[in-house]
N, C-alpha and C positions, 0 to 999 in steps of 0.2 A: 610357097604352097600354103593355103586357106589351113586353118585350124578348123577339124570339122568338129564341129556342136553336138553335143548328148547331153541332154537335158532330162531335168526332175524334177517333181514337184516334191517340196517337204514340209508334210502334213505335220505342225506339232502339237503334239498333247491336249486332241481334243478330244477329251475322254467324258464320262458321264460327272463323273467327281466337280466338275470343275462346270457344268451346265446351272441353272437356277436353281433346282432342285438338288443339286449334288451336296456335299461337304464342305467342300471348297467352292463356291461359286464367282466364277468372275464374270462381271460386266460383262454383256454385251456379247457375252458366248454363243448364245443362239444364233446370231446375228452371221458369222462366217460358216453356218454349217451349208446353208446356199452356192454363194461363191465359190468354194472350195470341193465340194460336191461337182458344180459345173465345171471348172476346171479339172477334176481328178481325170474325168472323162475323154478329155484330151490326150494324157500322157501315156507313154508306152511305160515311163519310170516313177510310181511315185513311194515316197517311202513315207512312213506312218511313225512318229516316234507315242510313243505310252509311258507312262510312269506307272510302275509295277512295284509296288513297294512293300517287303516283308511286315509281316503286320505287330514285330517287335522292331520296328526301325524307328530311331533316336526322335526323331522330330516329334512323334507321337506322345504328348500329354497322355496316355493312358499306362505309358510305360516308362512312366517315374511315378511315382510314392508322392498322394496328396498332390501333384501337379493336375491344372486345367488344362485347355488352349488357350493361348494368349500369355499363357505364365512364361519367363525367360529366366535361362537356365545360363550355366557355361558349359560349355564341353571343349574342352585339349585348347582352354584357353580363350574360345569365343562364346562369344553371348548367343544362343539361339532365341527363338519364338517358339513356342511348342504349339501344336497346330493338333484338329482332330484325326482322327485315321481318315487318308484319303487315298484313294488309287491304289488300295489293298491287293495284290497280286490275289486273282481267281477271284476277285468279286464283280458285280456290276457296275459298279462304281469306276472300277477301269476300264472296260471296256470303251473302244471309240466310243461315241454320244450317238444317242439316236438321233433320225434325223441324216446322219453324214454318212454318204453314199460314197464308197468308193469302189473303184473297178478291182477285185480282191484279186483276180488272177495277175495282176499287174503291180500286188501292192507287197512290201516286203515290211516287216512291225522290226521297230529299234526298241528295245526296252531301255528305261533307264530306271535310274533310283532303285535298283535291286539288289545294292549293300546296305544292308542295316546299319551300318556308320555312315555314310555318306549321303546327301542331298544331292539334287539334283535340276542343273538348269539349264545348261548347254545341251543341243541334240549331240556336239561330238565327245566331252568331256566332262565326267561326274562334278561334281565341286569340286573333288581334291586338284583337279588341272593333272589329274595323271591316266586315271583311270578312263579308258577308253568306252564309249560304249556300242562302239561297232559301227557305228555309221560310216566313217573316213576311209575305213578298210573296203566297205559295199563299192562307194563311190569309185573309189581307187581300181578295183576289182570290174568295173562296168563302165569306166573312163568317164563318168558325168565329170563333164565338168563347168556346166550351168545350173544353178539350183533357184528354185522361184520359192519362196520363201516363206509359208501364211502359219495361221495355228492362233495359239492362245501363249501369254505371256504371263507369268509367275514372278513377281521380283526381277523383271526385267530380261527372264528367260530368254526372249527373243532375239531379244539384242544382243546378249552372248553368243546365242546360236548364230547371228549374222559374222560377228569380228570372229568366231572362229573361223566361217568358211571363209572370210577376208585371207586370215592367216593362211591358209590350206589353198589360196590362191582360185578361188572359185568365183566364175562373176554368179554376183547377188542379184537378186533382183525381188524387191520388197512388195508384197502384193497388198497395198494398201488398203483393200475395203475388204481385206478376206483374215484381218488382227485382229485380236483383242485382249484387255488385259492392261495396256498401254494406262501410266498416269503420270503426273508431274515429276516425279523423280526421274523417267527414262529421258525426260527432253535434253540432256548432257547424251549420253547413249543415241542420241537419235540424233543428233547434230554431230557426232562424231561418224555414224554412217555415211551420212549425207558427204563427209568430207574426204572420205574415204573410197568416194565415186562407187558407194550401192546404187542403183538403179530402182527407183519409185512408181508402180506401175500397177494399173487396176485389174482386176480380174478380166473383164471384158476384152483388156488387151492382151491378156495373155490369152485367152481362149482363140484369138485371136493373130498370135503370133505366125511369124511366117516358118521358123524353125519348130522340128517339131521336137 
């Protein structure tokens, strides 16, 4: 008997913070708010993950004595980067990004980074690999078990977020022209996908897909 298909799209961490104008800005952010927009529109499932993050949480240079951004610290033994406030829970700055339309009655928000000790990269696992942040359980919960993949990438966020859903046994499907964030350090990460049989696939065909 056919395995029947429930599919999702998972919207990551395109928030204001991380636009030109934001705090954090990455490359080429503006760039998938189109695609992904076009695509939301399609799906009966899509999930939206945020970085909401308490505004005394570690990462934050404002909340160490005499530290900047960019200054590097230890904590429980690791060297951080201390970074500006970004993705402040209840600012604008977290909020999705203008610009990015999505169908809200259709859409469910995953919070992450809302331990003030912990970072955050994975949509399903804080940094510590322990802490869940609810997504796995939704999926679980609503049988998805095809996820199409886009958003912005932090330190290589994305690519976490793919080898987890690997692990969780989900087929991937990488929506190429709908990333960003991506630099020389993930190309180890991104050939590890590829070998892992993720599936590489443009927005157009997923708007396009026959499954819905």
């Amino acid at each position: 008997m056919p395995i029947k298909i429930f599919t999702a799209l998972l919207v990551q961490d395109v928030q204001n913070d991380f636009m030109k104008e934001g705090a954090m800005p990455i490359e080429g952010a503006e760039e998938v708010l189109a695609p992904i927009s076009k695509m939301a529109a399609t799906f009966d499932r899509v999930i939206a993950t945020q970085e909401f993050r308490p505004k005394n949480h570690f990462l934050f240079a404002d909340n160490h004595e005499e530290k900047r951004p960019g200054d590097k610290i230890e904590i429980n033994g690791e060297v951080v980067e201390l970074t500006p406030k970004f993705c402040v829970e209840g600012t604008q700055g977290a909020d999705f990004a203008q610009g990015l339309h999505l169908p809200m009655s259709r859409v469910i928000a995953i919070l992450k980074a809302t331990n003030d000790k912990l970072d955050s990269y994975s949509a399903f696992l804080e940094a510590d690999r322990k802490t869940q942040t609810g997504l796995q359980s939704y999926c679980a919960d609503r049988f998805v078990n095809r996820i199409y993949l886009c958003g912005l990438s932090r330190n290589g966020s994305l690519i976490r977020t793919a080898l987890d859903a690997i692990h969780y046994e989900y087929q991937l499907y990488w929506v190429t022209d709908a990333v960003a964030g991506l630099n020389a350090a993930d190309k180890v990460g991104m050939d590890l996908l590829k070998a892992k049989g993720v599936k590489f696939v443009t927005s157009d065909e997923v708007i396009e897909r026959e499954i819905r």
